[in-house]
N, C-alpha and C positions, 0 to 999 in steps of 0.2 A: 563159065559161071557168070561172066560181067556181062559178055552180048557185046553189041553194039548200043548205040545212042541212039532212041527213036524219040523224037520231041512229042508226040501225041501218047506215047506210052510214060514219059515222063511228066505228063499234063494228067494225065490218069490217075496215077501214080501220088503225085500231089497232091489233085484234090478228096483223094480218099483218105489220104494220111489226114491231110486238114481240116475233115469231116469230122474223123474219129477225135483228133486232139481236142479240136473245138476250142483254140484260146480267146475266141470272144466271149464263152457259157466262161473261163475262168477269172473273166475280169472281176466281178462279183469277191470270188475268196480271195484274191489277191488282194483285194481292198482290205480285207476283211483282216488277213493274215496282218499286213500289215499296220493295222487300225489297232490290234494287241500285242504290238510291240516289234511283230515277229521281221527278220530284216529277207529280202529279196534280192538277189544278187542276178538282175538280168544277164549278164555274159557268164555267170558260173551255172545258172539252169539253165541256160541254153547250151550250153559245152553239155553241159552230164547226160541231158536229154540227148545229145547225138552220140553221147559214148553208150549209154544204154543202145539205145536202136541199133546201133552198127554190134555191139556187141550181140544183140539177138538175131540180127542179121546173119552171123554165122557161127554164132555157138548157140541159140536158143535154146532148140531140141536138145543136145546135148546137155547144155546147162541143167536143164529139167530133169530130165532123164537122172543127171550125176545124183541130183536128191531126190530121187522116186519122187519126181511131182508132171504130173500131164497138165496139158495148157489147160484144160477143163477147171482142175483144181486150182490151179494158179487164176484162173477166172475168176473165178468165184470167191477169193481171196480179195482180189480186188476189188470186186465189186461190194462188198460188205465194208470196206471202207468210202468208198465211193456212197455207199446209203446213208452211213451216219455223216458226212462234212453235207449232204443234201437238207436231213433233219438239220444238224444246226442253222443251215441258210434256211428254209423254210420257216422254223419256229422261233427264232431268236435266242438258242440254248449256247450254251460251251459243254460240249462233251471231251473232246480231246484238251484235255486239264494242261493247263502250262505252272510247271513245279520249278523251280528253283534249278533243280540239274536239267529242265527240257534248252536242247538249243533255240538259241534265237535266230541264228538262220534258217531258214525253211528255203533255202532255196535246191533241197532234194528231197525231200520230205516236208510236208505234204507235196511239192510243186513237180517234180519231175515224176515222182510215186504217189501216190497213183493218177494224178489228177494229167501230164505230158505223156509221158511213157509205162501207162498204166497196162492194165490185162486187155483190154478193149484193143489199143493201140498196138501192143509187140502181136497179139492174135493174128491182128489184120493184116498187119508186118511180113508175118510169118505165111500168111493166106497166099498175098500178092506173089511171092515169092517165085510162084508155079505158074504165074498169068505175066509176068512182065521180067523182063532181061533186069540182072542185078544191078549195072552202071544206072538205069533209069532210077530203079528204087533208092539206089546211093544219093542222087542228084536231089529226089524227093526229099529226101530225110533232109538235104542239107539245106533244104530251100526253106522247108518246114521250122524249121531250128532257127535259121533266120527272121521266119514271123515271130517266134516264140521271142526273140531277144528283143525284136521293133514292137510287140505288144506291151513287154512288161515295161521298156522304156518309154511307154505312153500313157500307163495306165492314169499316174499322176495329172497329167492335160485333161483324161478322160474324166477323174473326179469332180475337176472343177468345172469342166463343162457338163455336166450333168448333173452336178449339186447333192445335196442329202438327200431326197427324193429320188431321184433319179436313180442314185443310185441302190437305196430299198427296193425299189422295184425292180430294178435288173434285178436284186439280188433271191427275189421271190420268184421270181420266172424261169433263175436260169436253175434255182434250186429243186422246185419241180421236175425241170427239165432232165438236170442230175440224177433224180429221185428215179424217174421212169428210165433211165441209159442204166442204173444200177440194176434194177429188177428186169430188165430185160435181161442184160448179162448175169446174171445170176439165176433165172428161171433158165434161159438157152441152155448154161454151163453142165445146169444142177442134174439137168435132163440127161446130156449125157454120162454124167458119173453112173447117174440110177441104169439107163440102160446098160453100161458095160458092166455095173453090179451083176445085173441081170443075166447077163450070156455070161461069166463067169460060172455062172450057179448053176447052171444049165447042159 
């Protein structure tokens, strides 16, 4: 199941993980989270973020399965959240209301779900799986989780080098950005449901 150690399968491995996570488009809502109160806990989202992965690493399918849900669906899930934190960066809104019982930690919610270890991310997880020996993927994860913990512990440098400006405009850019990664993953996802509708009926 592990394989052996291939360093170029493990470079591989990495930079698709690192693709999908994309913790420079998060710098933006991490500002953000943090800008309404909300507290960030860089070594405890980056732990969860490797317990989830490694968790889906070998029970995903399963998991899914246990609650009649296909990765399709669980897509698609995510990506509807992933749409609306996109509108609040784009338009300037709060949709996800902070009440009196919401935690003020967010460092699993919103930050490891969906935004670390979202639908996009365990998919692609789950993809690799059949293209590259597991010790390589393992080593990726763990490498990945490591940027996650050295980005959030920078973000603070990042604001002040970049100012109030600066950082509006990341945060319109990367929101867009979000905006189109959601409705991609949700148009791909949606497709499939309709199709398997389809041969079911059939």
């Amino acid at each position: 199941m592990f394989g052996t150690f291939n360093f170029q399968e493990f470079i591989s491995a990495f930079v698709i993980l690192f693709a999908i996570i994309d913790m420079p488009g998060s710098i933006p809502i991490i500002l953000k989270l943090r800008r309404r109160g909300k507290i960030i806990i860089p070594q405890k989202t980056a732990f969860l973020a490797f317990i989830m992965f490694i968790i889906f690493f070998f029970v995903g399918d399963a998991f899914l399965k246990l609650f009649h849900v296909d990765i399709s669906s669980f897509a698609v899930a995510g990506s509807l959240i992933i749409f609306v934190m996109a509108l609040e960066m784009i338009l300037d809104i709060e949709i996800f209301k902070s009440t009196e019982e919401s935690p003020k930690d967010s460092s699993f919610f919103p930050m490891v779900f969906p935004l670390i270890a979202g639908a996009g991310a365990l998919t692609t997880m789950l993809s690799i799986r059949s293209q590259y020996a597991g010790i390589n993927i393992l080593a990726a994860i763990l490498l990945n989780c490591l940027v996650i913990y050295g980005v959030l512990r920078l973000t603070k440098h990042l604001e002040r080098l970049l100012g109030a400006g600066g950082i509006y405009m990341l945060q319109k850019f990367f929101g867009i950005i979000l905006l189109a990664i959601s409705v991609k993953l949700f148009t791909t996802n949606i497709t499939f449901i309709i199709e398997d509708i389809l041969k079911t009926q059939h």
